[in-house]
KEMAR-222627 format. One record per residue: residue in three letters; z, x negated, y negated of N, C-alpha, C in turn; residue number from 1. Coordinates in pm, 1 decimal, m for minus. Last residue first. Example, Ala and Ser with C-alpha at 12.3 -4.5 7.8 and 13.67 -1.06 7.14 Angstrom:
<nodes>
type  n_up  n_east  n_north  ca_up  ca_east  ca_north  c_up  c_east  c_north  seq
Ser  708.0  m1285.0  225.0  714.0  m1367.0  106.0  787.0  m1290.0  m3.0  2
Ala  780.0  m1319.0  569.0  780.0  m1230.0  450.0  780.0  m1320.0  330.0  1
</nodes>
This chain:
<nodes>
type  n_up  n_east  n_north  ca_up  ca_east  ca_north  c_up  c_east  c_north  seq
Unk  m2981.4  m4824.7  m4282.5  m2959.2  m4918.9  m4395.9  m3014.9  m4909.7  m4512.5  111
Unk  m2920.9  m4515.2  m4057.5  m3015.4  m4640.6  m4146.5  m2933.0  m4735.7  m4227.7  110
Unk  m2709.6  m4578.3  m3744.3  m2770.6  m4540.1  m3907.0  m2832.1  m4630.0  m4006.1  109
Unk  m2667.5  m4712.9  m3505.2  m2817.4  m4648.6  m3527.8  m2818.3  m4565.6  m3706.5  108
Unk  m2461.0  m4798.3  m3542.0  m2571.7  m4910.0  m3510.9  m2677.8  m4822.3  m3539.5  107
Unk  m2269.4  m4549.3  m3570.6  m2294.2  m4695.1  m3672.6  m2362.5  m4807.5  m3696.9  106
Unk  m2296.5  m4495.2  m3313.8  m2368.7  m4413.3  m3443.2  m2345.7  m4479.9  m3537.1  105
Unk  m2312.9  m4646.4  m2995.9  m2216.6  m4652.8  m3154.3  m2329.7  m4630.1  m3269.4  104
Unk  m2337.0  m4561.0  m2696.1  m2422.4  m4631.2  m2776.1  m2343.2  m4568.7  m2895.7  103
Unk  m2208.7  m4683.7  m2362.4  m2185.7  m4598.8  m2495.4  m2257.8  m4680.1  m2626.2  102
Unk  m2360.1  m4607.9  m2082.1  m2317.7  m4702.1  m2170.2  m2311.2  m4599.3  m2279.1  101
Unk  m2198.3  m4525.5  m1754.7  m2255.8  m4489.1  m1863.8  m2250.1  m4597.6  m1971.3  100
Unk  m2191.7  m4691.3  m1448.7  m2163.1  m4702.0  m1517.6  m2242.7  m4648.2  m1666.6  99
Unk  m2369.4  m4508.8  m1129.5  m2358.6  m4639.0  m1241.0  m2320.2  m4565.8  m1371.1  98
Unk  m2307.8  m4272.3  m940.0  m2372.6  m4303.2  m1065.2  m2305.1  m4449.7  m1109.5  97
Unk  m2091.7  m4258.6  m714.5  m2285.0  m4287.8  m672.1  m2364.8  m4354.6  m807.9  96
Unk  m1884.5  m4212.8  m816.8  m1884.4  m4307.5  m737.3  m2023.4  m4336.7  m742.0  95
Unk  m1954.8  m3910.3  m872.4  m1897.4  m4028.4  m995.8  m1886.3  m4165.8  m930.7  94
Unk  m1977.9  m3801.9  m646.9  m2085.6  m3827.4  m753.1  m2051.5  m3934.4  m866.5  93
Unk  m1721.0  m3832.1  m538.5  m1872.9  m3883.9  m508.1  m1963.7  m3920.8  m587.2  92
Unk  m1594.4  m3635.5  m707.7  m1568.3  m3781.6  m659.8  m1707.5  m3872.3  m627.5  91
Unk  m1705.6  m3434.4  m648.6  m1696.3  m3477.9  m750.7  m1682.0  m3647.6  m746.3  90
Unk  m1673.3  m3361.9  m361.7  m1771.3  m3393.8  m445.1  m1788.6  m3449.0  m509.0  89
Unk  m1370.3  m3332.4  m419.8  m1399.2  m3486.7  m327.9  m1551.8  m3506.2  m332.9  88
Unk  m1311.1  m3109.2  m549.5  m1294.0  m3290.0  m607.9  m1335.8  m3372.2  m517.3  87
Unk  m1449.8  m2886.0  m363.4  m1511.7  m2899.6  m495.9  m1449.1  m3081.9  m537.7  86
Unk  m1260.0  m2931.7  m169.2  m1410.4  m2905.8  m137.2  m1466.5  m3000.7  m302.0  85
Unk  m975.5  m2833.6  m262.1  m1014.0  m2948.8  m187.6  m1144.2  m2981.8  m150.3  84
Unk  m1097.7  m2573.8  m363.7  m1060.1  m2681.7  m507.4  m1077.3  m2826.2  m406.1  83
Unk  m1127.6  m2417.7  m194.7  m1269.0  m2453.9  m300.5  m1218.3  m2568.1  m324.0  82
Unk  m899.1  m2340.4  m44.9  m1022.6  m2395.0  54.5  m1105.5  m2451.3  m65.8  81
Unk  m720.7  m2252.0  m273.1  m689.1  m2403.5  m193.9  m841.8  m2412.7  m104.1  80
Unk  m801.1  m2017.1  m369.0  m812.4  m2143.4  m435.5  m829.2  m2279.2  m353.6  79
Unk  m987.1  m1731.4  m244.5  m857.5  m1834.2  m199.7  m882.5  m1993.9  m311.1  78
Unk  m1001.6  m1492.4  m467.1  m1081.3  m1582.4  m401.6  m990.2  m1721.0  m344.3  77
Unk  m850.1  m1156.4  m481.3  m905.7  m1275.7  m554.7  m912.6  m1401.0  m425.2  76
Unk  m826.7  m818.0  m389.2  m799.6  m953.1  m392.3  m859.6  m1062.7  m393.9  75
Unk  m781.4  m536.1  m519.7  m865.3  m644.3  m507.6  m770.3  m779.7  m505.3  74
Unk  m739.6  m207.3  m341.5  m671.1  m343.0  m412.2  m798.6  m453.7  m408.8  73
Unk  m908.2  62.3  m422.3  m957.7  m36.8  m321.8  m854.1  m157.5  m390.5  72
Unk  m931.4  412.1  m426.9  m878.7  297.7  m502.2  m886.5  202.3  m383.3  71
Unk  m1175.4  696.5  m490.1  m1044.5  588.0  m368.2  m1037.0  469.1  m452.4  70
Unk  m1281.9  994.7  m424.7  m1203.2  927.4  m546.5  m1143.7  793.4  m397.0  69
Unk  m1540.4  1284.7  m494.4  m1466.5  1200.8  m393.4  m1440.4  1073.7  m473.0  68
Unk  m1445.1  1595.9  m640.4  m1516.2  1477.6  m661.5  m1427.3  1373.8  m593.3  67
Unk  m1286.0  1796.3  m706.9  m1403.2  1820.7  m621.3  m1475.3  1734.9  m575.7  66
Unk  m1090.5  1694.2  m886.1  m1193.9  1812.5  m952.5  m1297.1  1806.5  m885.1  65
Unk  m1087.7  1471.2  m671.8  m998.7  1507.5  m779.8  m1122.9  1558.3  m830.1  64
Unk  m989.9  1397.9  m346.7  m1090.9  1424.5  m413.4  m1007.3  1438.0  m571.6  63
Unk  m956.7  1041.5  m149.9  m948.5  1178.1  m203.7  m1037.0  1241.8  m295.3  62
Unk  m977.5  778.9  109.8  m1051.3  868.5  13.4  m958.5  988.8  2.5  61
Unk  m707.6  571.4  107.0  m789.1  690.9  171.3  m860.7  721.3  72.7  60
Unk  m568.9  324.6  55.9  m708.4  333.2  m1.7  m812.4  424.8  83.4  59
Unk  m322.7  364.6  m44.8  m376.0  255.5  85.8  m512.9  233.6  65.1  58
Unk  m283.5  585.9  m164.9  m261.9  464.1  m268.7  m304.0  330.8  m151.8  57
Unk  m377.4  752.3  6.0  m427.7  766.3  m77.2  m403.4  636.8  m168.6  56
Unk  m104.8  736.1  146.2  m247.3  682.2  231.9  m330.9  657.3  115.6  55
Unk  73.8  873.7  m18.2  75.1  747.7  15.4  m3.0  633.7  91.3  54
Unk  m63.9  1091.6  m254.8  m21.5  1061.9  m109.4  m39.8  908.8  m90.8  53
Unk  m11.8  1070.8  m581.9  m136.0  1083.7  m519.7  m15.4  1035.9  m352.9  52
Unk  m81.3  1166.1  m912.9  23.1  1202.2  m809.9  m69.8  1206.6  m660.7  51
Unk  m180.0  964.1  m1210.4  m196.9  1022.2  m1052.7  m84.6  1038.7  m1015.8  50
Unk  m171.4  850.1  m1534.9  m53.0  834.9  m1403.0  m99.0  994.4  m1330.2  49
Unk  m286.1  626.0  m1730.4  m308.6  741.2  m1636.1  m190.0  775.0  m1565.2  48
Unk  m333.8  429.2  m2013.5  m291.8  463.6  m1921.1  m263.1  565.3  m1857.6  47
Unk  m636.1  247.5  m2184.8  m534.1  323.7  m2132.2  m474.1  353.9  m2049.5  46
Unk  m789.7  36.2  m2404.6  m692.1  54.7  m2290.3  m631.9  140.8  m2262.8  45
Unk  m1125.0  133.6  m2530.0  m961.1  90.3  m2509.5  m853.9  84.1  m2428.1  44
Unk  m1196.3  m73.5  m2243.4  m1174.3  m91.0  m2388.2  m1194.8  51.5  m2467.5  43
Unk  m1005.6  m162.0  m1912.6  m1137.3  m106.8  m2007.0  m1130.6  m111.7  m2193.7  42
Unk  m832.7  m100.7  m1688.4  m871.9  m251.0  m1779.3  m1032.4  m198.3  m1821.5  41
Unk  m623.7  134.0  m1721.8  m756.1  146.2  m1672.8  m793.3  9.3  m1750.3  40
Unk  m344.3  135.6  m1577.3  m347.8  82.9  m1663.3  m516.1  57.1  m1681.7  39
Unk  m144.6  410.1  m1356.9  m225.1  284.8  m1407.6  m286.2  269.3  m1497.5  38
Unk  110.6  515.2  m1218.4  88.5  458.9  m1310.6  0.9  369.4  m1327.4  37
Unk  179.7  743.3  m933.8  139.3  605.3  m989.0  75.1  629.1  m1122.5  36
Unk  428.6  923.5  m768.2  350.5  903.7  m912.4  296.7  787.8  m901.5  35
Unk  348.4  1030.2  m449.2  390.4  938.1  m510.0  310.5  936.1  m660.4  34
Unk  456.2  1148.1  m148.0  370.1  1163.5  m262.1  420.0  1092.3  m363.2  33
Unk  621.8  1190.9  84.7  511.0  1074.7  83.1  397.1  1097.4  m31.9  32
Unk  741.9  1528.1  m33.4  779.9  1391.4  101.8  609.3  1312.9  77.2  31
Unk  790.2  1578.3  m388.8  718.3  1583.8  m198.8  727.7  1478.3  m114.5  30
Unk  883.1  1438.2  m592.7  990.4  1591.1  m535.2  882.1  1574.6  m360.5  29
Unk  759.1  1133.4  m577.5  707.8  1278.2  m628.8  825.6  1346.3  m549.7  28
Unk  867.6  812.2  m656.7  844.4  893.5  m601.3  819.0  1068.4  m636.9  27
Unk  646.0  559.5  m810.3  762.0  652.5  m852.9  737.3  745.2  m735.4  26
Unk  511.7  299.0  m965.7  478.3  400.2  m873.7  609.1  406.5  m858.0  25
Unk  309.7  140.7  m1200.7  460.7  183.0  m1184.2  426.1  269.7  m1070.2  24
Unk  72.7  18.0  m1256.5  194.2  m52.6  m1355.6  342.3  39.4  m1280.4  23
Unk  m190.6  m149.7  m1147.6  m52.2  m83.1  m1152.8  26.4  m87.9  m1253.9  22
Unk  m478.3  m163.3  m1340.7  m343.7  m233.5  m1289.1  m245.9  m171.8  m1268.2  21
Unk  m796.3  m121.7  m1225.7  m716.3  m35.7  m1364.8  m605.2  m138.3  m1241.2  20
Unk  m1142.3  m137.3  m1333.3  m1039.7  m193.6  m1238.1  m927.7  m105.5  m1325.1  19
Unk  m1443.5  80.9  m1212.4  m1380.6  12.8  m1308.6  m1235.3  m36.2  m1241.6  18
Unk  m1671.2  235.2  m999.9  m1590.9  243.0  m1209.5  m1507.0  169.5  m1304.1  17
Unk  m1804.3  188.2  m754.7  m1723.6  73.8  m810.9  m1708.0  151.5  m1029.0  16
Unk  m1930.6  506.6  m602.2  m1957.3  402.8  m684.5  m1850.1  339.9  m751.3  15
Unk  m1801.9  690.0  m398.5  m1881.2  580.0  m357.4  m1916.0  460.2  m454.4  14
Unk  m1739.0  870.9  m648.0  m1837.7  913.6  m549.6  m1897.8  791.3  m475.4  13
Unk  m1573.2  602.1  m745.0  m1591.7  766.8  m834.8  m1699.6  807.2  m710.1  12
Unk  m1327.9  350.6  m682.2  m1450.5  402.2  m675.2  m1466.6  595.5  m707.8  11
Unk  m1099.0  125.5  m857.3  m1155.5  230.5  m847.4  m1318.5  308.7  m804.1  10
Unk  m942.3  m163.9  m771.3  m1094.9  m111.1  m834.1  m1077.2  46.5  m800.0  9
Unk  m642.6  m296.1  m890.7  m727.6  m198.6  m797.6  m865.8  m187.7  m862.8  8
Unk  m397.2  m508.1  m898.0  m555.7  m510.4  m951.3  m582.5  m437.6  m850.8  7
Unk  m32.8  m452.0  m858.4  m143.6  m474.3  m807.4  m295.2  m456.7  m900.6  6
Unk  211.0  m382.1  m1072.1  89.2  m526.6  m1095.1  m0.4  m543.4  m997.3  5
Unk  327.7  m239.5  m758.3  353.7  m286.1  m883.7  254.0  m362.1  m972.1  4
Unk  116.5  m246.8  m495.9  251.6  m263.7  m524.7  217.1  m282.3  m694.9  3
Unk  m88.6  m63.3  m207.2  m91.5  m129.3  m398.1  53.6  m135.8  m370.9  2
Unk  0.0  m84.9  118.3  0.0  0.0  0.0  0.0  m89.2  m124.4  1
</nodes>
């Protein structure tokens, strides 16, 4: 289930609308219904708060005014597999190239 500060995408009939951030989930008077609070990352910013079943915040499809609705958490791109990948490239390359020379804008202005 989203937690607190989770990043959700929102889909509207199948289609990706936009990300919105938790900001609070609260229980509803109904057994496994739940207020959530989110934060639509759009311009201007606003905030919503759904009463939505606890599958529903898992990322069941529902409907709202007839229209099929699901929230999808997003989760971001593992750092540690790129970053050890990406410097030891680097490395390389800076190993392979010969030495840059630095040429001084005080030699090349006119006289």
């Amino acid at each position: 289930m989203a937690r607190e500060k989770d990043v959700v995408l929102i889909y509207f009939e199948d289609n990706p609308i936009g990300f919105a951030r938790v900001e609070d989930i609260s229980p509803d008077a109904k057994k496994d219904w739940f207020h959530i609070k989110l934060l639509l990352l759009q311009l201007p910013l606003q905030t919503v708060t759904w009463i939505l079943r606890d599958i529903y915040i898992d990322g069941a499809e529902f409907t709202m005014n007839g229209k099929r609705m699901r929230m999808e958490p997003v989760v971001g791109p593992d750092d540690t597999e790129e970053s050890g990948v990406g410097e030891k490239e680097d490395e390389k390359e800076m190993d392979s190239k010969p030495p840059s020379k630095v040429i001084s804008l005080n030699d090349r202005k006119p006289k």
